[in-house]
C-alpha positions as CSV (number, residue, x, y, z in Angstrom):
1,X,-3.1,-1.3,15.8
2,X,-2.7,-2.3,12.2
3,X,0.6,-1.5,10.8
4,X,0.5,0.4,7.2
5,X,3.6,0.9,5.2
6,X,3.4,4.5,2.5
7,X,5.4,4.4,-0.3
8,X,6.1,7.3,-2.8
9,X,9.4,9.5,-3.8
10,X,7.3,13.1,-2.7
11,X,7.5,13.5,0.8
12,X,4.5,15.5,0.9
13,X,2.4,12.5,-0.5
14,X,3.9,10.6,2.1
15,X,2.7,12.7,4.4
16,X,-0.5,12.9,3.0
17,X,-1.1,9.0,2.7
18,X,-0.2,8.5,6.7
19,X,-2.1,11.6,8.8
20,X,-5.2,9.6,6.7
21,X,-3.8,6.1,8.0
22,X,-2.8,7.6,11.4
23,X,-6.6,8.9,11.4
24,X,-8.0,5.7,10.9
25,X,-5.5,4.2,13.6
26,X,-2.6,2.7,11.4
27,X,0.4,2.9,12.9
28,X,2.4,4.2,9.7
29,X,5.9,3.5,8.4
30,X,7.2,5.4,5.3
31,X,9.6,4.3,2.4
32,X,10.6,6.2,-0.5
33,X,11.0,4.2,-3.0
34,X,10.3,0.7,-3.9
35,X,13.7,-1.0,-3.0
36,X,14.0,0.5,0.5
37,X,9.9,-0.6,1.2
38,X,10.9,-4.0,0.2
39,X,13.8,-4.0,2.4
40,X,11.8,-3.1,5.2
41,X,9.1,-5.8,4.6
42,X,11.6,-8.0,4.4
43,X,12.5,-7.1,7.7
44,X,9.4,-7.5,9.3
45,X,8.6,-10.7,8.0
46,X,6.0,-9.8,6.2
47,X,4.5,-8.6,8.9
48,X,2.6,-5.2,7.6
49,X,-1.4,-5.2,7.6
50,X,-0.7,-2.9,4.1
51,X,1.0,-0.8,1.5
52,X,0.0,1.9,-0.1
53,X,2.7,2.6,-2.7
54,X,2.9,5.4,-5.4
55,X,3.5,3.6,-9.3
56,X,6.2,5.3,-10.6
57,X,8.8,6.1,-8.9
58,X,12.9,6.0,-8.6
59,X,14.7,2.9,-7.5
60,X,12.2,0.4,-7.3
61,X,8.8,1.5,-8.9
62,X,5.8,0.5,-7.0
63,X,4.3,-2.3,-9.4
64,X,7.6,-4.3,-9.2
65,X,7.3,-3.8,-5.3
66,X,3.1,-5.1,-5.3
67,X,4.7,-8.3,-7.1
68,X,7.3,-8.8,-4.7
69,X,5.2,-9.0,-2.0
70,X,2.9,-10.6,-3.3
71,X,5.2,-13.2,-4.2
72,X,7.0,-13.3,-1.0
73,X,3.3,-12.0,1.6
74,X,0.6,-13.1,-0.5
75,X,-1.6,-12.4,2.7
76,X,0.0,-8.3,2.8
77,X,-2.5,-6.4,0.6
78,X,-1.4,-3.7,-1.6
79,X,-2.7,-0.5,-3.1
80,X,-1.4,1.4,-5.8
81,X,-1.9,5.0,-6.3
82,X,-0.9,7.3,-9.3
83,X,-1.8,10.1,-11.0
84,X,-1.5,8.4,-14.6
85,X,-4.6,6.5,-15.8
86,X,-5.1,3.2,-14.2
87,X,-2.9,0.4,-15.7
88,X,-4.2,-3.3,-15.9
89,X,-2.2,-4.2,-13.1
90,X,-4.4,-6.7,-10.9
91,X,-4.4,-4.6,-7.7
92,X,-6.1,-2.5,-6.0
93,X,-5.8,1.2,-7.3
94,X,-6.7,4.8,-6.7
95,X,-6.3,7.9,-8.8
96,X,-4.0,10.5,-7.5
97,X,-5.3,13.3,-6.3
98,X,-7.7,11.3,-4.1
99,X,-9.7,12.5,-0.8
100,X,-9.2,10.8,2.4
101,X,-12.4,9.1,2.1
102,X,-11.6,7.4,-1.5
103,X,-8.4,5.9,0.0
104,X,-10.3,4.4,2.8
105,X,-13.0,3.3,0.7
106,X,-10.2,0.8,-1.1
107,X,-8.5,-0.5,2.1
108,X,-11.8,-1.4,3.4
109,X,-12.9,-3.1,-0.2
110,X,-9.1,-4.6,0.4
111,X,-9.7,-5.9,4.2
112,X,-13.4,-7.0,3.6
113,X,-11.5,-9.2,1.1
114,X,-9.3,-10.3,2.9
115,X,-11.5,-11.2,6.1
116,X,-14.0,-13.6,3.4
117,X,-10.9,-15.5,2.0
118,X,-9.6,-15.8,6.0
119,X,-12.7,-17.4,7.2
120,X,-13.8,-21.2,7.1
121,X,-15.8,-22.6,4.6
């Protein structure tokens, strides 16, 4: 079961993000803000299949956290949601509000990339 990591400073977003991850069969882990979800990847190693982390928030926003990893877990992909018009960030982003089925439109786009830059020449 992959593991997913939400991150965003409204519980009910939270919320939101995992039952649609749980759905899909993600195992979910939840941070608030961007300095207690690095902390917890830090933890595990890197080892989370994915975050989905709100932009803005308190205490570590969510673009600072996407560069972290990525710094530290290139392989952990990240998406970025927020409900502010899409900054040129160079990840993957959805528009908040989104529907179930918009989310898990990006993590597969996000694990289909994945899979072709895994695989043997």
């Amino acid at each position: 079961m992959p593991v997913s990591l939400v991150v965003d400073d409204e519980p009910s977003v939270r919320r939101y993000i995992s039952t649609i991850l749980h759905r899909e069969d993600f195992r979910t882990l939840e941070a608030e803000d961007g300095a207690h979800a690095l902390q917890i990847v830090q933890e595990l190693d890197g080892g989370v299949d994915l975050i989905v982390s709100d932009i803005q928030m308190p205490n570590g926003d969510g673009l600072s956290l996407a560069h972290a990893v990525n710094k530290s877990f290139p392989a952990v992909p990240v998406i970025l949601v927020s409900g502010n018009a899409k900054p040129d960030i160079g990840f993957e982003f959805v528009q908040k509000p989104f529907l179930p089925a918009t989310l898990m439109s990006a993590v597969r786009k996000l694990f289909a990339r994945r899979v072709t830059t895994l695989l043997p020449d």
